[in-house]
Backbone as CSV, one residue per row, in Angstrom:
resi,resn,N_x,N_y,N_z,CA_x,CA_y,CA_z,C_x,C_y,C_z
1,UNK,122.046,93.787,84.789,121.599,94.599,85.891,120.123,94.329,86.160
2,UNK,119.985,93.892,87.093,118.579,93.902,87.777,117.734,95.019,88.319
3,UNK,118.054,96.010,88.417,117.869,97.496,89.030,117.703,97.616,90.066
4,UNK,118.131,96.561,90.548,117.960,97.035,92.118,118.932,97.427,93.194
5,UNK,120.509,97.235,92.181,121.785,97.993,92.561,121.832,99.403,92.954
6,UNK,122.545,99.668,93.925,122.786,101.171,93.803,123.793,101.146,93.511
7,UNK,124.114,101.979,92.544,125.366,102.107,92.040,126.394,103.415,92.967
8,UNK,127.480,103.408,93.113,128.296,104.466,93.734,128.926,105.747,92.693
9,UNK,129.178,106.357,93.422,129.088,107.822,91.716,130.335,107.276,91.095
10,UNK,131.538,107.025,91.577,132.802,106.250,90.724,132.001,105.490,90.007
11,UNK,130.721,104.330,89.789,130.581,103.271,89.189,130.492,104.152,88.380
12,UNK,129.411,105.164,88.648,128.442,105.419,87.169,129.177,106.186,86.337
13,UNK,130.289,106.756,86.847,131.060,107.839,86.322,131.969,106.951,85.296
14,UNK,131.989,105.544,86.438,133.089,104.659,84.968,132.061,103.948,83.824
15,UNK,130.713,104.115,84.123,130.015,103.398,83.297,129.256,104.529,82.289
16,UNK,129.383,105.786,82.413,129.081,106.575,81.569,130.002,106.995,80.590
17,UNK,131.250,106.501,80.542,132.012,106.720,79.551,132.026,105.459,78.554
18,UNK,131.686,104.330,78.750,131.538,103.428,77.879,130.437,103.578,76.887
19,UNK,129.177,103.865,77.038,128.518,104.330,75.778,128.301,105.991,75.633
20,UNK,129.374,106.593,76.415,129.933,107.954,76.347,128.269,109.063,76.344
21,UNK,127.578,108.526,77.239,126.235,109.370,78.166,127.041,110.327,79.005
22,UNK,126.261,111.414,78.709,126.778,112.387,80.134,126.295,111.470,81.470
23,UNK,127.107,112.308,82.408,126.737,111.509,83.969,125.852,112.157,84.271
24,UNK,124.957,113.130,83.923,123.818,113.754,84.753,122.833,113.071,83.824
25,UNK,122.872,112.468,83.233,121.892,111.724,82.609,121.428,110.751,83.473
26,UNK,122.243,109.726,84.027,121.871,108.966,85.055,121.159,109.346,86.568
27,UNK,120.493,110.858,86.657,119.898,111.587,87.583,118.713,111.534,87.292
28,UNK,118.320,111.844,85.754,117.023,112.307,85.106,115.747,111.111,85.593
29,UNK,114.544,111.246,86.070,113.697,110.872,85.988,113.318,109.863,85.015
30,UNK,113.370,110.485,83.494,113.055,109.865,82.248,114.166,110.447,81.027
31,UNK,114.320,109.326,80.278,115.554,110.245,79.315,115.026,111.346,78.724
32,UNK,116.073,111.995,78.233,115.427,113.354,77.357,115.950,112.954,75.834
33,UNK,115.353,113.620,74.734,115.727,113.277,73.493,116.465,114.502,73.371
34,UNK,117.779,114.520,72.943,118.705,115.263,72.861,119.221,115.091,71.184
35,UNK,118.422,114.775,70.429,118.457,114.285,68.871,118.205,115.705,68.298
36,UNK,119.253,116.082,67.673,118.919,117.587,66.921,117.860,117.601,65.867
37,UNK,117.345,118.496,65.888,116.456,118.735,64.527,116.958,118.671,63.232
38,UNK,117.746,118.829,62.951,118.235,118.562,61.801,118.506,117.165,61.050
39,UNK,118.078,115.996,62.166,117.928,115.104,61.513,116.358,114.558,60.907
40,UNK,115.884,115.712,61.086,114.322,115.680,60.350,114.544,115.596,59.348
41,UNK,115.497,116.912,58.534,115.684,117.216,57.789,116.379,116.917,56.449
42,UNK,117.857,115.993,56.965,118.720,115.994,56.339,119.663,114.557,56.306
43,UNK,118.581,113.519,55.711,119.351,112.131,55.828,119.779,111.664,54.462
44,UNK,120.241,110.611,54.064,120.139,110.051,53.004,118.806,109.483,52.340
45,UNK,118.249,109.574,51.522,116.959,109.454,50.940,116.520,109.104,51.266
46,UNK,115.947,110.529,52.330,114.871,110.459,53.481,114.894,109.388,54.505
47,UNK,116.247,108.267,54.621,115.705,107.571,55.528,115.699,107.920,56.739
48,UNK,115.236,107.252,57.855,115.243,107.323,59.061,116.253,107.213,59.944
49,UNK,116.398,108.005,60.780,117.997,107.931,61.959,116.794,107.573,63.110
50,UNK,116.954,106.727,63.651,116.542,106.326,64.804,117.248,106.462,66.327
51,UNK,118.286,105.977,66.511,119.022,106.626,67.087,120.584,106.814,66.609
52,UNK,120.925,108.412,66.481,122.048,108.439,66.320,123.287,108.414,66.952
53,UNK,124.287,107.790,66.920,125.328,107.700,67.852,125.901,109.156,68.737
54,UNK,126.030,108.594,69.539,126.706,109.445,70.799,127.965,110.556,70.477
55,UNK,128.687,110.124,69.516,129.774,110.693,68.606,129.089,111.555,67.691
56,UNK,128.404,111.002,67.064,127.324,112.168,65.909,126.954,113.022,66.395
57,UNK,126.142,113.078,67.843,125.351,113.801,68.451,126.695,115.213,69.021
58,UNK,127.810,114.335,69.211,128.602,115.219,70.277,129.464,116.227,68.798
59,UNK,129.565,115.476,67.911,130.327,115.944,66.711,129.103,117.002,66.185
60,UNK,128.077,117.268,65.915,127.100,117.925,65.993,126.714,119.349,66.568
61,UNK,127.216,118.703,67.784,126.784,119.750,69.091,128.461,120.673,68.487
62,UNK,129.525,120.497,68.469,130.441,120.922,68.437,130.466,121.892,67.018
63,UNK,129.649,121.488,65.943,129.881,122.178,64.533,128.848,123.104,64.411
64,UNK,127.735,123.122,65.433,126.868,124.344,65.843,127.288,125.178,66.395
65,UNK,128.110,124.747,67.799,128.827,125.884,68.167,129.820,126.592,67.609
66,UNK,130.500,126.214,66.700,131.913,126.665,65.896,130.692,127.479,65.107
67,UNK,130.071,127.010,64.183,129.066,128.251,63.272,128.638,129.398,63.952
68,UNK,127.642,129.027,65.368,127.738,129.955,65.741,128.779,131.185,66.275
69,UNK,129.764,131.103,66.421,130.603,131.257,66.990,131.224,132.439,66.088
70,UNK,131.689,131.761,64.569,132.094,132.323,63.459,130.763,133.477,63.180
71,UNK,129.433,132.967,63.123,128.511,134.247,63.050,128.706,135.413,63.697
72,UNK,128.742,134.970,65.020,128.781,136.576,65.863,129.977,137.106,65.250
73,UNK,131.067,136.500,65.755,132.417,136.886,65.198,132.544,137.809,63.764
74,UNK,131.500,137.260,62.871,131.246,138.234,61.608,130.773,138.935,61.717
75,UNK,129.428,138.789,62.875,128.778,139.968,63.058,129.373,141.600,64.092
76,UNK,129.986,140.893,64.634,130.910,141.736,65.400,131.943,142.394,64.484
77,UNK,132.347,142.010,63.914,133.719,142.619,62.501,132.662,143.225,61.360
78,UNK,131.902,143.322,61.196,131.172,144.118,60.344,130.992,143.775,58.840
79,UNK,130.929,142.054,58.976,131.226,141.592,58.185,130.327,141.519,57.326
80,UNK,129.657,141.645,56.043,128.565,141.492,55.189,128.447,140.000,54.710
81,UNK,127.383,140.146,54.836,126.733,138.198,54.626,127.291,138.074,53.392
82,UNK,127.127,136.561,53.575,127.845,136.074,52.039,126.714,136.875,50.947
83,UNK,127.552,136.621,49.768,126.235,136.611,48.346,125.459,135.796,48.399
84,UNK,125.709,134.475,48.624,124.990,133.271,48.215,123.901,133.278,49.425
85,UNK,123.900,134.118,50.325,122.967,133.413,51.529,121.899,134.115,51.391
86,UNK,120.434,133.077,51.682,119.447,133.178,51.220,118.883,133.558,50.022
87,UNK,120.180,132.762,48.785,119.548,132.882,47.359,118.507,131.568,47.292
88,UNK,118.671,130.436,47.861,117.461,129.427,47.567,116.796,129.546,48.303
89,UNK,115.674,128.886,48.228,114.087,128.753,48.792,113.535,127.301,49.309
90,UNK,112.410,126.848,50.191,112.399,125.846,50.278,111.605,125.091,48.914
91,UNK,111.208,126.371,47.797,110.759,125.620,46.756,111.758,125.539,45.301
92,UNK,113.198,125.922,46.075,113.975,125.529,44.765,114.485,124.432,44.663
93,UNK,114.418,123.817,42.991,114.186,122.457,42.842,116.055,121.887,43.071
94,UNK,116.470,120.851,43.690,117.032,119.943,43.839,118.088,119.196,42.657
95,UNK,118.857,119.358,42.175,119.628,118.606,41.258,119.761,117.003,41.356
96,UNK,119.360,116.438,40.653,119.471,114.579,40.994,120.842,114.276,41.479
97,UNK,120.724,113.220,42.431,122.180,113.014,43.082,123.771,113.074,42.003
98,UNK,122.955,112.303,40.932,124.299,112.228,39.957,125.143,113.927,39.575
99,UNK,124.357,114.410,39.515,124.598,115.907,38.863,125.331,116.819,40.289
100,UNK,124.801,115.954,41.358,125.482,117.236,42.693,126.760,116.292,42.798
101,UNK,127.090,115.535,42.655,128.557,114.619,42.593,129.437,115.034,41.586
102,UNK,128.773,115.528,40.616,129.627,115.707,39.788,130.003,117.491,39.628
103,UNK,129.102,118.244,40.298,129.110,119.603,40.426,130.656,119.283,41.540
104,UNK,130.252,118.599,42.653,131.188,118.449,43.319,132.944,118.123,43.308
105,UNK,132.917,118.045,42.086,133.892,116.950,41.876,134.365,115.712,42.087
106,UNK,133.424,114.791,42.646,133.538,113.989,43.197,133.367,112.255,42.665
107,UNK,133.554,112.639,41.180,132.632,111.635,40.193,134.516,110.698,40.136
């Protein structure tokens, strides 16, 4: 593409499903970073996600809303928080990978 096509809304509509972009994306001025925060947080030893796939992002978006979802839902039923929530801290220490695999069962 040279950019100097105009594309017709059928094109873009068939060309936004191939690397599976919303179609109002192709409106925006400049892209937006739509990369959750949680990948600050939570990679494999510490590396970097640069960009994460379109599936991750959408598989993501979908397991926030189900949590949230289940929250109200508890909160609405009168449900009492778990035990376990907010027993750690951001200064409680970490088990070495070997030891959470095997807590897991997963050895």
């Amino acid at each position: 593409m040279s950019g100097n096509a105009t594309p017709t809304v059928n094109q873009l509509v068939k060309l936004s499903g191939k690397p599976e972009v919303p179609f109002g994306y192709f409106f925006l001025a400049e892209p937006i970073d739509d990369t959750p925060t949680i990948f600050a947080h939570r990679t494999v030893q510490n590396s970097t996600i640069n960009l994460p796939s379109r599936n991750l992002l959408d598989t993501l978006d979908s397991m926030q809303a189900i949590q949230d979802w289940m929250r109200q839902d508890a909160i609405d039923h009168g449900e009492a928080p778990m035990p376990f929530v907010a027993l750690g801290t951001s200064n409680t220490p970490t088990p070495p990978n070997s030891q959470r695999q095997s807590a897991n069962g997963s050895d």
